[in-house]
C-alpha positions as CSV (number, residue, x, y, z in Angstrom):
1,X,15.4,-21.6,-29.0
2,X,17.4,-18.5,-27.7
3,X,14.8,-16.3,-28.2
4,X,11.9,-18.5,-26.8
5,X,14.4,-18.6,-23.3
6,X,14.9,-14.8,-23.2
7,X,11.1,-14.0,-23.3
8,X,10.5,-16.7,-20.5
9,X,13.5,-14.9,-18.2
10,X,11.9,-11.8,-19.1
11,X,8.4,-13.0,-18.3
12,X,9.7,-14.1,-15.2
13,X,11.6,-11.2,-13.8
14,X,8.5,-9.1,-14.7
15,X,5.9,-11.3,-12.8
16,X,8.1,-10.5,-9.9
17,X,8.3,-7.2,-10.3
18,X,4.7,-6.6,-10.1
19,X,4.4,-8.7,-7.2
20,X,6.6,-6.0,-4.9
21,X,4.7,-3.4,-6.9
22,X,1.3,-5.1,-5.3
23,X,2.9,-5.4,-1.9
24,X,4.3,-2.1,-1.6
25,X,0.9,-0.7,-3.2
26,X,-1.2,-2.4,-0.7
27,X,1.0,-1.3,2.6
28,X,1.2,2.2,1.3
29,X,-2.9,1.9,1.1
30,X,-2.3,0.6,4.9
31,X,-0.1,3.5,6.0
32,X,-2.9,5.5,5.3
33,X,-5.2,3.5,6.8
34,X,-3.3,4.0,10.0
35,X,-2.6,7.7,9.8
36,X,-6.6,8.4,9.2
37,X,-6.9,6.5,12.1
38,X,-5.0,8.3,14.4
39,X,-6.4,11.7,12.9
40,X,-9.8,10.3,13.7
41,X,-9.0,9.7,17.2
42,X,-7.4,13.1,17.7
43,X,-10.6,15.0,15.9
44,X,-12.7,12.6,18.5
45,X,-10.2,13.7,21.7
46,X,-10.6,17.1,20.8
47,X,-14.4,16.9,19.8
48,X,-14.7,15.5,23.5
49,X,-12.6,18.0,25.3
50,X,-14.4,21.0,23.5
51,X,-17.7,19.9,23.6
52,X,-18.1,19.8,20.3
53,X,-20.6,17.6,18.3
């Protein structure tokens, strides 16, 4: 019985664990999202004020 409630603690704390892993994943993957965004639109300023194509 003692055993059988550790693994389910265990398999709880775990799951949630993961969970931040997945949210802290996917706004790391939106960071960079943002960031090649705003070098995009600098290359594109820059493009435009050179001449450049």
């Amino acid at each position: 019985m003692m055993m059988v409630l550790v693994m389910v603690v265990m398999g709880c704390d775990s799951g949630g664990v993961k969970d931040s892993e997945k949210v802290f994943l996917s706004e790391m993957v939106n960071l960079g999202k943002g960031f090649m965004e705003v070098f995009v639109s600098f290359g594109d300023m820059v493009e435009g004020i050179l001449g450049i194509k």
